[in-house]
N, C-alpha and C positions, 0 to 999 in steps of 0.2 A: 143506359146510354145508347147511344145511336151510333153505327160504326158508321155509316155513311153522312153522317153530319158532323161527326169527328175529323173524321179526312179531310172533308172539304173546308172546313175551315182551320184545321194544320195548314194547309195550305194558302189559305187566303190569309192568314197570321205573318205564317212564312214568304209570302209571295213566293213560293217555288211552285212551278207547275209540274206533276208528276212526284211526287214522294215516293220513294219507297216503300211499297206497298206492306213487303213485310216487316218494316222498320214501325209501319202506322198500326199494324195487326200488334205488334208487339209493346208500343206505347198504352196502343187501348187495353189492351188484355192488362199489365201492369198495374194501370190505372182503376180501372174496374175491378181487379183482383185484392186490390187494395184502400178498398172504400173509396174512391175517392167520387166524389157525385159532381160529374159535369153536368148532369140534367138542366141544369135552369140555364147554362149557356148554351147548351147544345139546340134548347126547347127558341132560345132568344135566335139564335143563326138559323136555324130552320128556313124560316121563309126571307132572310136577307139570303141563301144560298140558290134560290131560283132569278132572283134578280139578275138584271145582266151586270156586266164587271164594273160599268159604269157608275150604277145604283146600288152598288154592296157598299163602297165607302162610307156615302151618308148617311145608309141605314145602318151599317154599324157604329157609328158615332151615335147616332140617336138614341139604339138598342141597348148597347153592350157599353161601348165607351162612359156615355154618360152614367149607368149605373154601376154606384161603388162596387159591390158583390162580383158583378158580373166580368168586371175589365180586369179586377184583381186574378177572377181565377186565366181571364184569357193573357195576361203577362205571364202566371205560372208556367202556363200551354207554351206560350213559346217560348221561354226557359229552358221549356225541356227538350224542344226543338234543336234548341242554337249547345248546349250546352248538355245535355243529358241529363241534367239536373232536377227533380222537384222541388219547389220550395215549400215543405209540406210546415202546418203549425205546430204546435207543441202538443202534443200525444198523439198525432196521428200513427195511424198503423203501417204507412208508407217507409220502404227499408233506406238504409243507409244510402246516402246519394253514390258510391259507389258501384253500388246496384243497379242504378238507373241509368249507368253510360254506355251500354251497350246492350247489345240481344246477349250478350256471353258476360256477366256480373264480373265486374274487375277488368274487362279488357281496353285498357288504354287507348289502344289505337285502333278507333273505331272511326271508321272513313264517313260512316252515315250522320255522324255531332254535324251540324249544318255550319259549326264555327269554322272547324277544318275545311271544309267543302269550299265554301265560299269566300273564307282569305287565302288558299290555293297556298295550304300548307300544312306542317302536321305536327305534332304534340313533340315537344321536347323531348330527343333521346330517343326519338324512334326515327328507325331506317326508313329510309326510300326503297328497300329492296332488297333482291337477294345480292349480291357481292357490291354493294354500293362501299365497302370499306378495303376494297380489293386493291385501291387506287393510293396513295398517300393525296391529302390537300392540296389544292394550287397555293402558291405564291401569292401574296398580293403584288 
């Protein structure tokens, strides 16, 4: 797999411009580590990734969307984006989704899940901070 055709299209998945770079170092490495063969989408975005922003849309419709194989694994992709999740099939070598929520396995509240990031909020039962419970609740 190709790290620099990974990225760029984490991102154009995500429409987020700038990812975390070590958050992308660490999906691909997981991923690779763990059989998983992005090659034939990475091989399909390749040359929609020099196109300009305007001309990636419809080539990726053409490319990637309309073939079944291809869109299935790029919804996994951003799955794991929004969610930390892979949707792996049945015997895959890929670990418990668990595993896959963060750079740190098991760690809950992880700021980089693009779900938290972007609904500008954070995982049930986890603080805002260090003495955020220092206060009793307002009132309604």
């Amino acid at each position: 797999m190709n790290f620099d055709d990974f990225s760029s299209l984490s991102g154009f998945l995500t429409a987020i411009d700038g990812l975390d770079p070590d958050l992308v170092q660490f999906y691909f490495n997981l991923l690779t580590t763990n059989g998983v063969d992005l090659s034939p989408l990475l091989a399909a975005w390749h040359p929609i990734a020099s196109l300009p922003p305007s001309e990636q849309g419809p080539a990726f419709e053409r490319a990637i969307r309309d073939v079944d194989t291809l869109w299935a694994q790029a919804k996994k992709l951003t799955m794991l984006w929004y969610s930390g999740v892979w949707d792996w099939d049945t015997g895959s070598a890929i670990p418990a989704p668990n595993a896959l929520t963060s750079r740190d396995p098991g760690n809950y509240d992880n700021s980089a899940l693009l779900v938290w990031v972007l609904s500008q909020a954070h995982p049930a039962g986890v603080t805002q901070g260090y003495g955020v419970w220092q206060s009793p609740p307002k009132e309604n």
